[in-house]
PDB file of N, CA, C, O and CB in Angstrom:
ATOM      1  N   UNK A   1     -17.607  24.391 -28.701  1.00  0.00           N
ATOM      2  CA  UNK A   1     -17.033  23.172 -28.174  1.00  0.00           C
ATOM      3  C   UNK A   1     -17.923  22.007 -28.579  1.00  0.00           C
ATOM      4  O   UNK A   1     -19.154  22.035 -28.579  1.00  0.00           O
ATOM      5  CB  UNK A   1     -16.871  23.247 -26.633  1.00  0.00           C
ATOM      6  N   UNK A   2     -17.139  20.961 -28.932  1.00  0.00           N
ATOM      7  CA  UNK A   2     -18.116  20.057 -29.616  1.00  0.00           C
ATOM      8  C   UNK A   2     -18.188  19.122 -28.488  1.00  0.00           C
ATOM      9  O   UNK A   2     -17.254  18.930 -27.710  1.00  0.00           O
ATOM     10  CB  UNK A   2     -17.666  19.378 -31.110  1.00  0.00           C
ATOM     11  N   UNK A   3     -19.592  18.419 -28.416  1.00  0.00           N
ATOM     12  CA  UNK A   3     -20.169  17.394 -27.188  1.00  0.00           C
ATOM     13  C   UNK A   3     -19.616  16.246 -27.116  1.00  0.00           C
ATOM     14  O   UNK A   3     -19.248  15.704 -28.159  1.00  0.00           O
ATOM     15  CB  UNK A   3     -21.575  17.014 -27.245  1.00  0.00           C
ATOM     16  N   UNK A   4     -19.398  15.496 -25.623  1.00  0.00           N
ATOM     17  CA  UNK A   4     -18.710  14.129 -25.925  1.00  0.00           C
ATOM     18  C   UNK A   4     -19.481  12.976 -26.708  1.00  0.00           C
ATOM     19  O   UNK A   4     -20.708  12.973 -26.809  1.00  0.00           O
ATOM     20  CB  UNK A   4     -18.323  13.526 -24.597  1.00  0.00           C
ATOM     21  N   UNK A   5     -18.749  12.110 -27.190  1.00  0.00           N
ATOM     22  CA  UNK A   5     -19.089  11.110 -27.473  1.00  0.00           C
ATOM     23  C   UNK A   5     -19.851  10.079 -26.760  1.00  0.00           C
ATOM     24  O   UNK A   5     -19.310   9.820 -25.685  1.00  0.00           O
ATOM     25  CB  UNK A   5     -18.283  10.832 -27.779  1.00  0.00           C
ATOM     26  N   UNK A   6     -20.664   9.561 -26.926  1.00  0.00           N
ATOM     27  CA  UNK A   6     -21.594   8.619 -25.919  1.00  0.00           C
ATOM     28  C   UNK A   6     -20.279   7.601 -24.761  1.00  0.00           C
ATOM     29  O   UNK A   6     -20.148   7.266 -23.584  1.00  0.00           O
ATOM     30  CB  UNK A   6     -22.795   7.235 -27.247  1.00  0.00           C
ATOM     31  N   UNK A   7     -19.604   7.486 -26.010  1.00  0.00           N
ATOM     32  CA  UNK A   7     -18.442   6.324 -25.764  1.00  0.00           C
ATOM     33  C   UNK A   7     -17.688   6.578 -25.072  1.00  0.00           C
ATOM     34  O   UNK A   7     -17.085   5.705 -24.448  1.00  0.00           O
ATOM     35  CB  UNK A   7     -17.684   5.887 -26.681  1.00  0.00           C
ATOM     36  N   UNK A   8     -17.378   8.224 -24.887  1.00  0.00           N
ATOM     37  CA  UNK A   8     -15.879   8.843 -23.946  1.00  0.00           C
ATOM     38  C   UNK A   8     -16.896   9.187 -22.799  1.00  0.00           C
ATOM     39  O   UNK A   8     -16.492   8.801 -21.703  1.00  0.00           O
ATOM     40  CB  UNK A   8     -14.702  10.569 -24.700  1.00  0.00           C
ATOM     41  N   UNK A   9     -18.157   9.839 -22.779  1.00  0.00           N
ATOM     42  CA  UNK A   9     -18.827   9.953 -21.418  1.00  0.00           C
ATOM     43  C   UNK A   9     -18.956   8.683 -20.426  1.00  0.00           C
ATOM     44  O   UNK A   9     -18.635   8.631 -19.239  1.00  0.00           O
ATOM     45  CB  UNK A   9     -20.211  10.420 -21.685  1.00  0.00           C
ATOM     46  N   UNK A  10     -19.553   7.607 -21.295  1.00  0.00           N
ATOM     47  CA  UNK A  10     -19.455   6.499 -20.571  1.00  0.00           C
ATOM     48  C   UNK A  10     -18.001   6.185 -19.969  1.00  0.00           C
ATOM     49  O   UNK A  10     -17.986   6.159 -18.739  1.00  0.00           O
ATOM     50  CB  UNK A  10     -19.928   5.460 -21.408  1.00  0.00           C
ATOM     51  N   UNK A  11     -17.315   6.048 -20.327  1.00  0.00           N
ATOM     52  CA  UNK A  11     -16.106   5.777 -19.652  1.00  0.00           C
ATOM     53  C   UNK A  11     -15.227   7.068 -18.941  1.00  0.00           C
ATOM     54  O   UNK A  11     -14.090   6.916 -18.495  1.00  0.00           O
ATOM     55  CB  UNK A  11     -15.273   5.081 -20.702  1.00  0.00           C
ATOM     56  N   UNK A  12     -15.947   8.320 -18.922  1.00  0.00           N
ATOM     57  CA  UNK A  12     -15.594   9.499 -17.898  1.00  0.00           C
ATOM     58  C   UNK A  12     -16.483   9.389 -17.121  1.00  0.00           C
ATOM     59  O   UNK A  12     -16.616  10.461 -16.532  1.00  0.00           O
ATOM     60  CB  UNK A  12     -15.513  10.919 -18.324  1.00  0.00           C
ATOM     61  N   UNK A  13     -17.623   8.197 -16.579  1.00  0.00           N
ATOM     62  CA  UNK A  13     -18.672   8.394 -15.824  1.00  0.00           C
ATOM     63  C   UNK A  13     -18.282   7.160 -14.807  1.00  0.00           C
ATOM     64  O   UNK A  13     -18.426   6.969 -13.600  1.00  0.00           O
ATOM     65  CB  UNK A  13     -20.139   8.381 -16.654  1.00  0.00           C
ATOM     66  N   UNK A  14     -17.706   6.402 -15.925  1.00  0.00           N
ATOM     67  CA  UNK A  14     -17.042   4.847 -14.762  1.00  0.00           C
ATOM     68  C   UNK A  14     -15.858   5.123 -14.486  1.00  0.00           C
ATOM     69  O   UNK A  14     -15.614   4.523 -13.439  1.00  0.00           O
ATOM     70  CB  UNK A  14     -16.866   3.118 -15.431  1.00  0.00           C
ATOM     71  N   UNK A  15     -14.564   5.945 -14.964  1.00  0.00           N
ATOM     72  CA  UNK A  15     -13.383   6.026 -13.876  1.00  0.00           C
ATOM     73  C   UNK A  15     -14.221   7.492 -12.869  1.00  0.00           C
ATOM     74  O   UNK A  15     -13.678   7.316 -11.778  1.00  0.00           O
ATOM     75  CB  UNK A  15     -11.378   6.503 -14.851  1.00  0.00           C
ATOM     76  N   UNK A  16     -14.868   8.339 -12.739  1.00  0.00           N
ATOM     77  CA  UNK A  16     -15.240   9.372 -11.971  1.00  0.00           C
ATOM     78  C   UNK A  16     -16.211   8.059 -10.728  1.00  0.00           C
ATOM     79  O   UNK A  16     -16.051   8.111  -9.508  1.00  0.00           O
ATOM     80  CB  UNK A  16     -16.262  10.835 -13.076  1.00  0.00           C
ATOM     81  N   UNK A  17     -17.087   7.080 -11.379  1.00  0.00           N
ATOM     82  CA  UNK A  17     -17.628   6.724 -10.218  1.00  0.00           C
ATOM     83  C   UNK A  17     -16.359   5.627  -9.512  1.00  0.00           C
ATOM     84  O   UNK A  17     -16.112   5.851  -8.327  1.00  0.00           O
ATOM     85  CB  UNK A  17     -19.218   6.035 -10.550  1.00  0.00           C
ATOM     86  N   UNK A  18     -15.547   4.446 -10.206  1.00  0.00           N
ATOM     87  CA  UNK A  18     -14.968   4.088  -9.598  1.00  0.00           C
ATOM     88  C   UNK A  18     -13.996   4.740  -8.405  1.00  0.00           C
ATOM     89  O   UNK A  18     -13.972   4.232  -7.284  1.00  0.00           O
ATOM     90  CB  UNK A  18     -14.685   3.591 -10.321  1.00  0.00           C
ATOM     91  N   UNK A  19     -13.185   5.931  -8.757  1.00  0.00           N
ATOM     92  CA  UNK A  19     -13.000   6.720  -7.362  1.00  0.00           C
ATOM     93  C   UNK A  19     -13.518   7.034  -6.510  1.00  0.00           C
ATOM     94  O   UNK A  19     -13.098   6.792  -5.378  1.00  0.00           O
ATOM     95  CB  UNK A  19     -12.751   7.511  -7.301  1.00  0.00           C
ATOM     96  N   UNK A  20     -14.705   7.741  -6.766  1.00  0.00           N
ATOM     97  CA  UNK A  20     -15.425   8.213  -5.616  1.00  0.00           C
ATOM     98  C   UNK A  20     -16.047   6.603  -4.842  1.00  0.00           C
ATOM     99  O   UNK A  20     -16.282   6.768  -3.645  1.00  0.00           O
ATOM    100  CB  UNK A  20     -16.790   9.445  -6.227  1.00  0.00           C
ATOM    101  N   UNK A  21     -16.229   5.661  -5.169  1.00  0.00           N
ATOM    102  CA  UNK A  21     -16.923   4.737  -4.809  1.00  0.00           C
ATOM    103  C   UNK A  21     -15.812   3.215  -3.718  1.00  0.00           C
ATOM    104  O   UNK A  21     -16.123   2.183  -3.124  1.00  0.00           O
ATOM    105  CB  UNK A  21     -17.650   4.361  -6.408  1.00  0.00           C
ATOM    106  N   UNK A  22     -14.487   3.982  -4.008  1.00  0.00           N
ATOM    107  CA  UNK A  22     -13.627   3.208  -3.284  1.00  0.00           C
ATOM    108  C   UNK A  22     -13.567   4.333  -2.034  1.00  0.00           C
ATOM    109  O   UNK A  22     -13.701   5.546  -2.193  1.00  0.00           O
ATOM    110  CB  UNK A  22     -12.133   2.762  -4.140  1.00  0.00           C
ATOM    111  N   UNK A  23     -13.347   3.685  -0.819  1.00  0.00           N
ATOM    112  CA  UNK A  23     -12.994   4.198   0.553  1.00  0.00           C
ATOM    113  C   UNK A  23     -11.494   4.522   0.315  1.00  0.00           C
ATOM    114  O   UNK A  23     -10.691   3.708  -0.139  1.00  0.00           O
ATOM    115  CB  UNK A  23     -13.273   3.067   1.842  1.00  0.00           C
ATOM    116  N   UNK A  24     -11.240   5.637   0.626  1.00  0.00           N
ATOM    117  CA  UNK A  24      -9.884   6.176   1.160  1.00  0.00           C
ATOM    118  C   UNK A  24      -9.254   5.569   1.516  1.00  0.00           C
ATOM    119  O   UNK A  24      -9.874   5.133   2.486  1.00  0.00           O
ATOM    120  CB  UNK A  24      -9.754   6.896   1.950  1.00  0.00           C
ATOM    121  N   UNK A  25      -7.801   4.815   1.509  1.00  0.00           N
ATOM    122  CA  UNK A  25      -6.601   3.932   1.834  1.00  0.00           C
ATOM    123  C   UNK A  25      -6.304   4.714   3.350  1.00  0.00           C
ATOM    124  O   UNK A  25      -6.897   5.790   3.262  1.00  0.00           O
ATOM    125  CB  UNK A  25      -5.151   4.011   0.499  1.00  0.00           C
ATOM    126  N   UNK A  26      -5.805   4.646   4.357  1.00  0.00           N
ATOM    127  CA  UNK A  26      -5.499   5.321   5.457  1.00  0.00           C
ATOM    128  C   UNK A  26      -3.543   4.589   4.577  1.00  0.00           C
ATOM    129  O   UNK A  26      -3.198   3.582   3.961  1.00  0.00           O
ATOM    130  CB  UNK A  26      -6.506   4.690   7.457  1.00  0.00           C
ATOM    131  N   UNK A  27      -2.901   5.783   5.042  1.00  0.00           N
ATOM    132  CA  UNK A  27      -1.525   5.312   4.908  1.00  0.00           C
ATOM    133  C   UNK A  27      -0.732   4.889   5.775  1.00  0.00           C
ATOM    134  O   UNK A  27      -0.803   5.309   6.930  1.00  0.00           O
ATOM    135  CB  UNK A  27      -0.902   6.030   4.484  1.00  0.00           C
ATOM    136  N   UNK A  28       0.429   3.726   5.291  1.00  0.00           N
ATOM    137  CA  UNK A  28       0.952   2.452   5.753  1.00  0.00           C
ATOM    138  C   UNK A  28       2.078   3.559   6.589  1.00  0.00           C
ATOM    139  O   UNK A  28       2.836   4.445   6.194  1.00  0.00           O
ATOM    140  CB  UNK A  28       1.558   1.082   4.391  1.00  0.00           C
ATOM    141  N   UNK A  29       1.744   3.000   7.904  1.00  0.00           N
ATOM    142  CA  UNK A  29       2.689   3.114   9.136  1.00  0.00           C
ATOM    143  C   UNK A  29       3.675   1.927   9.511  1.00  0.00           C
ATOM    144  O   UNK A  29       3.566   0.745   9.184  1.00  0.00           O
ATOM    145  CB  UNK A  29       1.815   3.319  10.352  1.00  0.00           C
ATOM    146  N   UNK A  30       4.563   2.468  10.199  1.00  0.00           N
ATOM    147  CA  UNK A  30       5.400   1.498  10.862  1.00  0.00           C
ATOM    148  C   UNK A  30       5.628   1.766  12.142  1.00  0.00           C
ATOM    149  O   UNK A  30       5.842   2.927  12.494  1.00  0.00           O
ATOM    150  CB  UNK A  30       6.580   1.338  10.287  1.00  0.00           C
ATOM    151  N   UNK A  31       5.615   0.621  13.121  1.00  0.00           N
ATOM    152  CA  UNK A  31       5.602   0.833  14.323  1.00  0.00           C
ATOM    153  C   UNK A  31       3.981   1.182  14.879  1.00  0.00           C
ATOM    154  O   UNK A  31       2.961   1.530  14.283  1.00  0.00           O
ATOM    155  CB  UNK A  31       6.646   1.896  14.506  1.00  0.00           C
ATOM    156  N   UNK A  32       4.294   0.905  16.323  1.00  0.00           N
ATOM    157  CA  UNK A  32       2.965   1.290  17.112  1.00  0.00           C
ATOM    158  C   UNK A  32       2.632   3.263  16.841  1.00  0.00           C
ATOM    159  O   UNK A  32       3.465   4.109  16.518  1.00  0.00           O
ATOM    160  CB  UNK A  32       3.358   0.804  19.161  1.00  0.00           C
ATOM    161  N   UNK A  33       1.565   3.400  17.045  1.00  0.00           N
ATOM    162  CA  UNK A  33       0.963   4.725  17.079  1.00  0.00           C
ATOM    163  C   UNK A  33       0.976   5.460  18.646  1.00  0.00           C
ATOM    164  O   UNK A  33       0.079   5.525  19.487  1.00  0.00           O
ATOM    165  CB  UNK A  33      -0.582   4.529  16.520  1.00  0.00           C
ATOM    166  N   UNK A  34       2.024   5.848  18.658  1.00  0.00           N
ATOM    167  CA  UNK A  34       1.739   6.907  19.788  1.00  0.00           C
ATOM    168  C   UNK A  34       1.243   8.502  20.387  1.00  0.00           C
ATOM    169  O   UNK A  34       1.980   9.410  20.003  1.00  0.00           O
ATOM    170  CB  UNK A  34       2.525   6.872  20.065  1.00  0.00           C
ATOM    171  N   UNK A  35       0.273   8.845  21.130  1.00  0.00           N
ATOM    172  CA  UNK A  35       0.258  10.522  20.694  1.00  0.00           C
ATOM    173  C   UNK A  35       1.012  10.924  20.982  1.00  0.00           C
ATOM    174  O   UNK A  35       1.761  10.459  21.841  1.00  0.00           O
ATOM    175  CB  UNK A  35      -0.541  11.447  21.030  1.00  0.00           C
ATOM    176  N   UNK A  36       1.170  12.057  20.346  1.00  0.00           N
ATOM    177  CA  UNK A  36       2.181  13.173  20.578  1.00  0.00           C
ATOM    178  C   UNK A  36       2.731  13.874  21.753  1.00  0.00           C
ATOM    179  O   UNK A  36       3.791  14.489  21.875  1.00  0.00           O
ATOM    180  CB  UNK A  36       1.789  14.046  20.020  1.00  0.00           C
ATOM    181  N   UNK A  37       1.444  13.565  22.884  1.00  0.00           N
ATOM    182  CA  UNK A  37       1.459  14.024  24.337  1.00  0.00           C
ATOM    183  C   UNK A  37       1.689  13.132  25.356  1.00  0.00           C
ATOM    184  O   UNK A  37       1.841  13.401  26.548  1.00  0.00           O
ATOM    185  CB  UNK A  37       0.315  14.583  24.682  1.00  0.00           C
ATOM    186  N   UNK A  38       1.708  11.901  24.750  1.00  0.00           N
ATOM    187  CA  UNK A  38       2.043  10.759  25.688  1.00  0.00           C
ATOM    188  C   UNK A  38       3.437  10.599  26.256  1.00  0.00           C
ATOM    189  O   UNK A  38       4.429  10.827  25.562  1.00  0.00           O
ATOM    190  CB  UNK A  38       1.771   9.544  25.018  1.00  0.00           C
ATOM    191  N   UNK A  39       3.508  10.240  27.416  1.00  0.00           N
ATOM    192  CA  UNK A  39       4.789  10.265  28.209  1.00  0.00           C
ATOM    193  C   UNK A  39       5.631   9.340  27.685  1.00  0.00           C
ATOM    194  O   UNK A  39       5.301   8.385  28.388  1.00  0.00           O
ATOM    195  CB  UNK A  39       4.642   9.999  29.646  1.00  0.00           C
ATOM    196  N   UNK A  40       6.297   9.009  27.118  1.00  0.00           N
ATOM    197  CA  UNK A  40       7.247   8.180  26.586  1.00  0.00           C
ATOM    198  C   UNK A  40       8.654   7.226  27.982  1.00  0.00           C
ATOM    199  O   UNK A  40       9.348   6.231  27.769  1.00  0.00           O
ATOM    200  CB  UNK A  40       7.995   9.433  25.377  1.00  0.00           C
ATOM    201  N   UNK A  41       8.580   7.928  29.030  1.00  0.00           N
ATOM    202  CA  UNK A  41       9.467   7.539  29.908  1.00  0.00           C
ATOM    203  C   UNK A  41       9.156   7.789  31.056  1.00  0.00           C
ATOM    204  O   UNK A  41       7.932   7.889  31.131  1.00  0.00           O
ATOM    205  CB  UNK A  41      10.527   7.934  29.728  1.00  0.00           C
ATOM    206  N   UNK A  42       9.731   7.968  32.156  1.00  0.00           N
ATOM    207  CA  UNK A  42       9.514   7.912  33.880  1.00  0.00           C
ATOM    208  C   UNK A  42      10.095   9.121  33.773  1.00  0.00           C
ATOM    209  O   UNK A  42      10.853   9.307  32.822  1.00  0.00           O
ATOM    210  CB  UNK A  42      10.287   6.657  35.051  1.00  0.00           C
ATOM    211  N   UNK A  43       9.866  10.124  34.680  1.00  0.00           N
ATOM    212  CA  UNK A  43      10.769  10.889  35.130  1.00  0.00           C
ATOM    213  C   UNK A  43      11.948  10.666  35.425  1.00  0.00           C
ATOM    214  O   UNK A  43      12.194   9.468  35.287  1.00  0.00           O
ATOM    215  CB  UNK A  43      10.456  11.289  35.869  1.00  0.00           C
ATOM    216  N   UNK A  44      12.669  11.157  35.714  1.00  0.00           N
ATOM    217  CA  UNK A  44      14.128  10.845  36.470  1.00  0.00           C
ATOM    218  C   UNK A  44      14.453  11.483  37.646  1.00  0.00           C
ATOM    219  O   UNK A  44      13.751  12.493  37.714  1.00  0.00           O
ATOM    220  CB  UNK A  44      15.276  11.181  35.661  1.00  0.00           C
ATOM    221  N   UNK A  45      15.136  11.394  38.557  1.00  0.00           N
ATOM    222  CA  UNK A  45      14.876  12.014  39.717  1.00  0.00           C
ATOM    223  C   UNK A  45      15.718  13.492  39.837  1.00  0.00           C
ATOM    224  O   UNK A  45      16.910  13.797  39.801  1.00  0.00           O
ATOM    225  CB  UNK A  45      15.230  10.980  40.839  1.00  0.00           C
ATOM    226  N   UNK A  46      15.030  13.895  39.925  1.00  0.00           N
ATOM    227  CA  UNK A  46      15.012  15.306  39.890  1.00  0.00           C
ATOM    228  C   UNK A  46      14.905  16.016  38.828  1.00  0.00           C
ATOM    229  O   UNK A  46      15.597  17.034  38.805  1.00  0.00           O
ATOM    230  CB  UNK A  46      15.918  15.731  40.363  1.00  0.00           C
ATOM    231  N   UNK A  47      14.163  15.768  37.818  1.00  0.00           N
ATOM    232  CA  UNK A  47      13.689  16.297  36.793  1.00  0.00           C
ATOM    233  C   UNK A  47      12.896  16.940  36.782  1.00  0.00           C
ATOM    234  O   UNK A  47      12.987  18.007  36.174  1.00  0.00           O
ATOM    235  CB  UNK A  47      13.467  15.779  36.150  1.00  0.00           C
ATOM    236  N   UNK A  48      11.665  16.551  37.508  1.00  0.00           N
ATOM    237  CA  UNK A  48      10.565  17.305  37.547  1.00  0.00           C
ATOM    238  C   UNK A  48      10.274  17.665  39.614  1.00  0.00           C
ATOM    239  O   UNK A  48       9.216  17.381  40.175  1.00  0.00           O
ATOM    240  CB  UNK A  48       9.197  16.221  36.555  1.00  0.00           C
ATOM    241  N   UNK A  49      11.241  18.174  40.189  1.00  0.00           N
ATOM    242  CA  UNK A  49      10.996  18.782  41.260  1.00  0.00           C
ATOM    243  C   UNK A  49      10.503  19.779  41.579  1.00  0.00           C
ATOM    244  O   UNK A  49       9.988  19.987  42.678  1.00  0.00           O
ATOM    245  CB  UNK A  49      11.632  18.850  41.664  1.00  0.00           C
ATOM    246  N   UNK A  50      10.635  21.039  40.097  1.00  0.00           N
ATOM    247  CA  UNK A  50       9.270  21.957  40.364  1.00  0.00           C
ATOM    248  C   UNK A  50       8.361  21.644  40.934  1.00  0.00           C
ATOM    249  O   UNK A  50       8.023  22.118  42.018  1.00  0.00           O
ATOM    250  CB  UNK A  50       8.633  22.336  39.471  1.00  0.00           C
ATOM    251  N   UNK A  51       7.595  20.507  40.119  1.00  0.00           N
ATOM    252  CA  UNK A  51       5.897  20.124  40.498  1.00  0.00           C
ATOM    253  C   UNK A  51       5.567  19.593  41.325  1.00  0.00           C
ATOM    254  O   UNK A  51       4.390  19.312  41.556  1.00  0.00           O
ATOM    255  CB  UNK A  51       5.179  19.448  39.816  1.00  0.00           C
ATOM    256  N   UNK A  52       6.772  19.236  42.178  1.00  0.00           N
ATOM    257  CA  UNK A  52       6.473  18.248  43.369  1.00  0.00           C
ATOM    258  C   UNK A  52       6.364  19.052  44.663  1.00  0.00           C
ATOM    259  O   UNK A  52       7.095  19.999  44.956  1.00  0.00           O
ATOM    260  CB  UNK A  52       7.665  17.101  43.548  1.00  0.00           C
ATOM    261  N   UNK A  53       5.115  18.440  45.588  1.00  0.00           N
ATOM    262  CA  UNK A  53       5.149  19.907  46.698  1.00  0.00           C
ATOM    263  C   UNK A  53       6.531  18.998  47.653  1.00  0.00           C
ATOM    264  O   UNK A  53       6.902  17.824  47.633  1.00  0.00           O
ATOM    265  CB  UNK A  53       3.017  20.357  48.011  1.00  0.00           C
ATOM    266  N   UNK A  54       7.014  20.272  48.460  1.00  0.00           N
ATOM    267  CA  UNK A  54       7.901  20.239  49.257  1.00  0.00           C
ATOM    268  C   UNK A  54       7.498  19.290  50.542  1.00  0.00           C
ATOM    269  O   UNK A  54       6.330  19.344  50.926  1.00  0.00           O
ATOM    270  CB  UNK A  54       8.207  21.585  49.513  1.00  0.00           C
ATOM    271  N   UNK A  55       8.193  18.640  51.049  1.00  0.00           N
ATOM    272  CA  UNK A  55       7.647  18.059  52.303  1.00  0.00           C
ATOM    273  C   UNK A  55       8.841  18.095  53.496  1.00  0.00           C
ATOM    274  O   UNK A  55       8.602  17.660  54.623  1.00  0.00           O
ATOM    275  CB  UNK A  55       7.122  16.457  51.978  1.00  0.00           C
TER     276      UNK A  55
END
């Protein structure tokens, strides 16, 4: 295998550092961020009467 060229290393050494040397983009959302476990609504009445103690 024949060795690179001074000329092609140099420029496989500046696109290899320009990537590594930019921070990661986080990707474009829409809308607010909600978790996955977050309650989104009220109960409704009698929805959740299991959990409720008896009185």
């Amino acid at each position: 295998m024949k060795p690179l060229s001074p000329a092609v290393a140099a420029l496989l050494l500046a696109a290899l550092t320009a990537c590594a040397a930019r921070p990661p983009v986080p990707p474009e959302c829409e809308g607010e961020l909600v978790p996955i476990n977050a309650h989104t609504a009220t109960p409704t009445a009698g929805e959740n009467d299991a959990a409720r103690p008896r009185s």
